[in-house]
C-alpha positions, -999 to +999 in steps of 0.1 A: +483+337-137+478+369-155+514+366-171+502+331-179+473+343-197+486+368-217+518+342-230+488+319-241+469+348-260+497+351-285+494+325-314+530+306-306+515+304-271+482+289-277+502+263-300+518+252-269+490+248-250+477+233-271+507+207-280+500+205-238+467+198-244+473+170-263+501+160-245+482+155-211+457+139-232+472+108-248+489+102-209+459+100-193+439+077-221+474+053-219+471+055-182+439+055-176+412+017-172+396+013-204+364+016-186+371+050-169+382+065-208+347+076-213+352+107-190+378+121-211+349+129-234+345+162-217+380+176-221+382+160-256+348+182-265+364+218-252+397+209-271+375+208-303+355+232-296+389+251-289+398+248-323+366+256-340+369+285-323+408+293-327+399+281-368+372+310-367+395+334-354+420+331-382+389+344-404+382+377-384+394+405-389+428+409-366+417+436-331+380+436-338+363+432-309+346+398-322+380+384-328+389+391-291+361+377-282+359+347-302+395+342-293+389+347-253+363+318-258+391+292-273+410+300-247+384+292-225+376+261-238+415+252-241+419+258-204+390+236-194+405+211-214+435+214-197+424+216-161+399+189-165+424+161-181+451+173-152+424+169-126+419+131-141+456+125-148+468+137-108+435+126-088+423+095-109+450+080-121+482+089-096+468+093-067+441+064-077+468+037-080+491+056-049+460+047-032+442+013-045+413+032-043+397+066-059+390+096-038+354+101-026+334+116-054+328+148-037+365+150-024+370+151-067+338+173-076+357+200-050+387+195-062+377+203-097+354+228-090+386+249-074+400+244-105+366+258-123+364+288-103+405+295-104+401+292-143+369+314-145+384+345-122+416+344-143+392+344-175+377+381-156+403+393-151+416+390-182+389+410-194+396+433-172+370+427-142+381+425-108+360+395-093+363+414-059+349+446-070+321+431-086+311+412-051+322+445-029+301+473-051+264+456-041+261+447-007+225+431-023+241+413-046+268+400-020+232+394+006+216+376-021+243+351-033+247+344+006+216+335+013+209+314-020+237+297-014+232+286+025+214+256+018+238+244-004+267+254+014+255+236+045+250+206+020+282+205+009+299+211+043+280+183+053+290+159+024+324+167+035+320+158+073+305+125+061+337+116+041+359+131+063+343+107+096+334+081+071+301+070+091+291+050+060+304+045+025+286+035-007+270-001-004+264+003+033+229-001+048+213+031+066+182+041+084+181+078+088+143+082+105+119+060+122+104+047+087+118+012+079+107+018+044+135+044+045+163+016+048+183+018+018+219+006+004+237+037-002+245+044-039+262+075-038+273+102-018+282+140-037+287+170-027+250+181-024+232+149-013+236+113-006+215+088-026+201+052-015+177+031-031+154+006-011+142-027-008+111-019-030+137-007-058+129+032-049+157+057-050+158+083-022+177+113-021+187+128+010+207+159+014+241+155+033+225+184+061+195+165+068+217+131+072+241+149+095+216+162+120+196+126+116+207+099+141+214+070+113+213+039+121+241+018+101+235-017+101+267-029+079+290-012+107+311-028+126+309-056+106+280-074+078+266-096+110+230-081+119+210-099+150+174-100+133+146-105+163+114-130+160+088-129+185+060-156+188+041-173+211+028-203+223+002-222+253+009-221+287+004-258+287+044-260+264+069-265+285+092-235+280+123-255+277+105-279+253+099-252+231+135-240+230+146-275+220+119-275+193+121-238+176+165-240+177+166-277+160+140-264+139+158-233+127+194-250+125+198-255+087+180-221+078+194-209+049+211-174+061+210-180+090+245-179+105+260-209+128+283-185+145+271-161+163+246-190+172+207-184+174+198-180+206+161-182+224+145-162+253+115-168+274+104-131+273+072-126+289+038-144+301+012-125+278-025-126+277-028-154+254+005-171+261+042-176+268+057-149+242+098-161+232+122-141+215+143-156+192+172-141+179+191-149+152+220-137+127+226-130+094+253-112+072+227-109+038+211-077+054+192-074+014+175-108+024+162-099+060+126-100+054+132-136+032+155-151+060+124-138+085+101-156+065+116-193+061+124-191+099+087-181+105+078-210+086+100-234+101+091-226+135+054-228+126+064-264+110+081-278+141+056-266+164+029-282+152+048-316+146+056-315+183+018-308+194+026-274+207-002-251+195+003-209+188-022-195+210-042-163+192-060-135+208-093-143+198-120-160+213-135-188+190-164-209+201-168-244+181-204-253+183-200-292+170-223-322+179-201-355+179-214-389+197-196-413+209-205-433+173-191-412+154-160-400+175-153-440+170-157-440+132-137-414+129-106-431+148-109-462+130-110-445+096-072-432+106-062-460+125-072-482+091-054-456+074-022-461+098-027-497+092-031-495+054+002-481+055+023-507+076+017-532+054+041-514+027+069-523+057+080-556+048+090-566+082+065-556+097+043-581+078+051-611+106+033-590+132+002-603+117-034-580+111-040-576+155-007-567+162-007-543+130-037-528+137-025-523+179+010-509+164-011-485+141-033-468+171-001-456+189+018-445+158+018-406+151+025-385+121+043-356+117+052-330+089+085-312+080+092-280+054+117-286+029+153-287+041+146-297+078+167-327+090+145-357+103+177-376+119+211-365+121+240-394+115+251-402+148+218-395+170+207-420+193+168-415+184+146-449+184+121-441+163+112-454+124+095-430+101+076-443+067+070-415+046+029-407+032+038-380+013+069-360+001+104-369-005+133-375+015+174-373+008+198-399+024+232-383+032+266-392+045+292-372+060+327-379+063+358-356+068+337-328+067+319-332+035+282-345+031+272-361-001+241-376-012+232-418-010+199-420-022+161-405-021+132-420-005+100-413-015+064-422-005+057-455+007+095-462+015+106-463+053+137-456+073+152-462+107+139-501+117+171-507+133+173-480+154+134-489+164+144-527+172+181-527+186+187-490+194+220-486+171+224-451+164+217-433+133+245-440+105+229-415+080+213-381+076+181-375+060+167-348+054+134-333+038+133-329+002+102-311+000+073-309+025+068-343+043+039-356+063+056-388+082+042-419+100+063-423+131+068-457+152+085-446+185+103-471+210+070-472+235+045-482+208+065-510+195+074-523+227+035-520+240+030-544+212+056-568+216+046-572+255+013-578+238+023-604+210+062-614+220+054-645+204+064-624+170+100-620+185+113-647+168+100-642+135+106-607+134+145-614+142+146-636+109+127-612+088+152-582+101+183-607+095+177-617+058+169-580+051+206-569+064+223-597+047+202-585+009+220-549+023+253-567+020+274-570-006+296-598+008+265-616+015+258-615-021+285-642-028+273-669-002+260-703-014+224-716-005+232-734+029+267-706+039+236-684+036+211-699+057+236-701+084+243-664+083+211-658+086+204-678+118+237-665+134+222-627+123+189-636+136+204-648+170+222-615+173+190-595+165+167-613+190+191-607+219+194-573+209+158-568+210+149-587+240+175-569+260+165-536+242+127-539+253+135-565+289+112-587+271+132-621+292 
């Protein structure tokens, strides 16, 4: 190195290092991404500064002690330059495409650092200090710059464990203490400390010796997929297994939630104000946990109370109310009249006359859905027809795998009849638009009122019959009387459908 040195001090061999200089320069700009190019600035500033310097020299007098020393500080700067751009051109670029990837930023800050200090003690010793003898002569020096550098050391030994074992790399999620407000994506790891920013935007540095004595917790490892556990409760009076159908339809269609694993529900303990269940479920958009939470909270909340099943809460609260029988009546009429209101926007419905309307409207129900909940799947065999109060519903098709969209219901409009009167299955999906509040018809209140009126068999058969044939588009072409026929030969079909459906003889 010495020998090295002292070649460069003459004048031809500071023009070849510098030719060298700008040599290994132009390489590594052609080489290098254009995006990366802004870190040849460095090198690029010590080669000018190289030649201001080497340019001030030529105006000193020759042996003066400031021409030596101006001329030791070009040097300088040209070796810098030098092992800078090599450390770019070898470890960045080579290696970089050798290996798809680029070395860990600390593996690179070490790297160059070597080549710092190697540079630096050559520079000493060219002025003729041993680095050695400086360090050996004060033992308080050498105690001092020991225990200065411990922390940092330790740091840095650290840093290198963590890329040597990679536990975690950058954009990996980590929790290195009991705080969840400490979970953090990691956004860089150096030689001194690793740095991860949080869910509430807030950077946190962590030095590499506190993360290696920290049990982290490292929830992109082995893979993205993160279980995410839900507690809630509800009354002892819910059938457990009830719930479990309820909560896992209800949670089906969450968006990010994953279908494989699958959601899966446990019964997990009889508390003090009810049955608690633990619901777990699965997501890979760990940066979304607390959203995907949410939206399952809600939807679970949703189809709970649909389904009459009430969350118990660990309160006492006494109702202090005064209702008599008179008004406990009004009350029930108002809604059944509201019920009733409503059925007569269901055309064929309209034979059933105002007693059997008003009988069919005291055993109806309603029941509310959050946007993006399925109300019937294509395919089911439910029996029930909904009429939407309020909200908007999306017809959709699926075949070969792919779903797309028929039409949109909105309030006032009904769906299912047919699967009410004859029990065909379901030949769409729909789904909820937005939040829906539903009037439902099941199988037992519409055959309570056709026991109770089956004179309205016939009629209803006819009524259901033209309104499948206005559905057709071959029907479309028929004459007058070809028409009429259909119709009766429709109507037949229907009414033995629906007298065997309901045993009504």
């Amino acid at each position: 190195m010495d020998s090295i040195l002292n070649a460069l001090s003459g004048a031809s061999g500071v023009t070849i290092a510098s030719a060298v200089a700008v040599g290994i320069l132009a390489i590594t700009a052609l080489l290098m991404p254009v995006g990366d190019r802004r870190q040849l600035r460095l090198p690029i500033g010590f080669f000018i500064a190289h030649l201001v310097m080497h340019g001030v020299e030529l105006l000193l007098a020759q042996g003066s002690a400031i021409q030596k020393a101006v001329s030791l500080i070009g040097l300088g700067a040209l070796l810098i330059c030098i092992g800078r751009t090599s450390v770019l051109l070898v470890i960045d670029v080579i290696l970089g495409r050798r290996l798809e990837r680029q070395l860990p930023k600390i593996i690179r800050d070490i790297i160059q650092g070597v080549v710092y200090f190697v540079l630096t003690l050559a520079l000493l010793r060219q002025l003729g200090l041993e680095p050695g003898q400086l360090l050996t002569t004060s033992a308080l020096l050498t105690a001092v710059i020991g225990l200065s550098l411990q922390d940092t050391l330790g740091n840095l030994i650290a840093g290198l464990s963590v890329q040597i074992q990679r536990p975690f790399n950058v954009g990996d999620w980590i929790q290195f203490d009991n705080d969840p407000k400490n979970i953090g994506r990691i956004m860089e790891i150096n030689w001194r400390a690793t740095t991860l920013l949080t869910l509430d935007e807030i950077e946190v540095v962590v030095p590499n010796g506190a993360l290696a004595k920290a049990p982290l917790r490292v929830f992109s490892r082995p893979s993205r997929v993160v279980r995410r556990n839900i507690f809630f409760q509800t009354s002892y009076e819910a059938e457990p297994k009830r719930v479990h159908q309820v909560v896992l339809e209800a949670i089906r269609d969450t968006p990010g939630v994953l279908k494989e694993p699958p959601p899966n529900i446990v019964t997990d303990k009889f508390a003090d104000s009810g049955i608690e269940y633990w619901l777990r479920i699965y997501i890979e958009q760990f940066q979304r946990r607390d959203v995907i939470d949410g939206a399952v909270r809600d939807r679970i909340w949703y189809a709970l109370k649909r389904s009459g099943i009430s969350i118990p809460f660990p309160h006492r609260v006494v109702h202090m109310q005064t209702h008599s029988d008179e008004s406990r009546a009004r009350d029930e009429l108002e809604k059944v009249l509201e019920r009733e209101h409503a059925l007569k926007d269901i055309d064929f419905l309209k034979v059933l006359g105002e007693g059997p309307r008003r009988d069919l409207a005291k055993l109806a129900k309603t029941r509310i859905f959050s946007q993006g909940e399925v109300i019937v799947r294509q395919g089911d065999e439910s029996t029930e027809l909904f009429m939407i109060l309020r909200g908007e519903t999306v017809v959709t098709l699926e075949s070969a795998d792919v779903e797309r969209e028929i039409t949109r219901l909105n309030a006032g409009q009904f769906f299912g009849e047919m699967a009410l009167v004859t029990g065909e299955k379901r030949k769409a999906n729909v789904k909820a638009a937005q939040d829906c509040e539903l009037l439902v018809i099941d199988r037992e209140a519409f055959e309570a009122v056709l026991r109770k009126h089956p004179g309205v068999v016939e009629e209803l058969s006819k009524v259901l019959a033209d309104r499948q044939l206005q559905l057709d588009e071959h029907a479309q072409r028929l004459s007058g009387e070809e028409r009429a026929t259909a119709v009766q030969k429709e109507s037949s079909q229907l009414l033995g459908k629906i007298r065997r459906l309901f045993k009504l003889g």
